[in-house]
N, C-alpha and C positions, 0 to 999 in steps of 0.2 A: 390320364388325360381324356380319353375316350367316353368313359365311363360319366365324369363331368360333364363332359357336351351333350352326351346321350341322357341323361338327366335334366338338363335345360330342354332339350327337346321332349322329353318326356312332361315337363311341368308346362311346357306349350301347346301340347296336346292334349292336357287336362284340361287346360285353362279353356279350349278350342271346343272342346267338347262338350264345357259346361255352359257355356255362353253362345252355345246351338250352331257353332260353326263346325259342323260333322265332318263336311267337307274334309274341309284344313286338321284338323284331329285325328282323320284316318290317314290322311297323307303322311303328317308325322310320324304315327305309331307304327306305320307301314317302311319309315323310312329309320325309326330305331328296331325295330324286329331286322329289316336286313343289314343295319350296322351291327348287330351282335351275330348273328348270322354268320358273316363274314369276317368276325372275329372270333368265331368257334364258340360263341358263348350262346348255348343251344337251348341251357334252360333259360338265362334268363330270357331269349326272344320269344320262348314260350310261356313263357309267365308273364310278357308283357302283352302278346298276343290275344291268349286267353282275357287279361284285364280288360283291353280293347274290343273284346266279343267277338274275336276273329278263332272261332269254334273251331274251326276245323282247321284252322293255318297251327293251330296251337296243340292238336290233339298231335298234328305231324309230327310237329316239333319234339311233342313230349315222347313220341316212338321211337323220334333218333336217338334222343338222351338212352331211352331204353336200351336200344339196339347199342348204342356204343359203349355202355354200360357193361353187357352181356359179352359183348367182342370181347372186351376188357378183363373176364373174368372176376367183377364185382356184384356179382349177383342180390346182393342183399342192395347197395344201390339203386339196383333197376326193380328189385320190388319194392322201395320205398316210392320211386317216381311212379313206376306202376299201379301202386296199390292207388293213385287217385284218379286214373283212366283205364286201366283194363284188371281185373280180379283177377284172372286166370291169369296172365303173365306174373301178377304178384305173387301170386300163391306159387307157383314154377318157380321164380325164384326163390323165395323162401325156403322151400322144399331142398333148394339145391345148396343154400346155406347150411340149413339142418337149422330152420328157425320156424318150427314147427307149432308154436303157440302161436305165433305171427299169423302164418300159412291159415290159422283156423279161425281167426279173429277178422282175417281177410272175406275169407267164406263166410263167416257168422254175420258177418256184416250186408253182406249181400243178399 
């Protein structure tokens, strides 16, 4: 149910934003980023964050996934979220999977 509603606000915030009303488009993106938030759904606030250009509210977002990730002992997890905002955290985790082509393709890459 959630998910539906925050999806309509979501296509109201596209819709807001494509038709120059920024205002109102960041209002909403800003008010499904803290309903997922608040429903522990870390990435996806961060991946709507990021869509909406809110840079840095989404890099946060995407450290929590890491770090609760790492808590977690899912290591290879937190280096796939990793690996598209911090190398060195990706590679560490990889490392700690034992996903050593991963780990080098991370580096290669950078």
């Amino acid at each position: 149910m959630v998910d539906i509603n925050l999806e309509k606000l979501l296509d109201a915030a596209d819709t807001a934003k494509v038709t120059g009303d920024t205002y109102r488009a960041e209002e909403l993106y800003r008010r499904v980023i803290s309903d997922y938030v608040k429903a522990g759904k870390f990435i996806d606030a961060a991946n709507v964050a990021e869509a909406a250009g809110f840079a840095d509210q989404a890099h946060r977002l995407y450290q929590r996934v890491i770090d609760d990730h790492e808590k977690a002992g899912r290591f290879s997890d937190a280096a796939d979220v990793a690996s598209g905002i911090s190398y060195k955290r990706a590679i560490d985790n990889y490392v700690k999977v034992g996903k050593f082509i991963d780990a080098a393709n991370v580096a290669e890459a950078r």
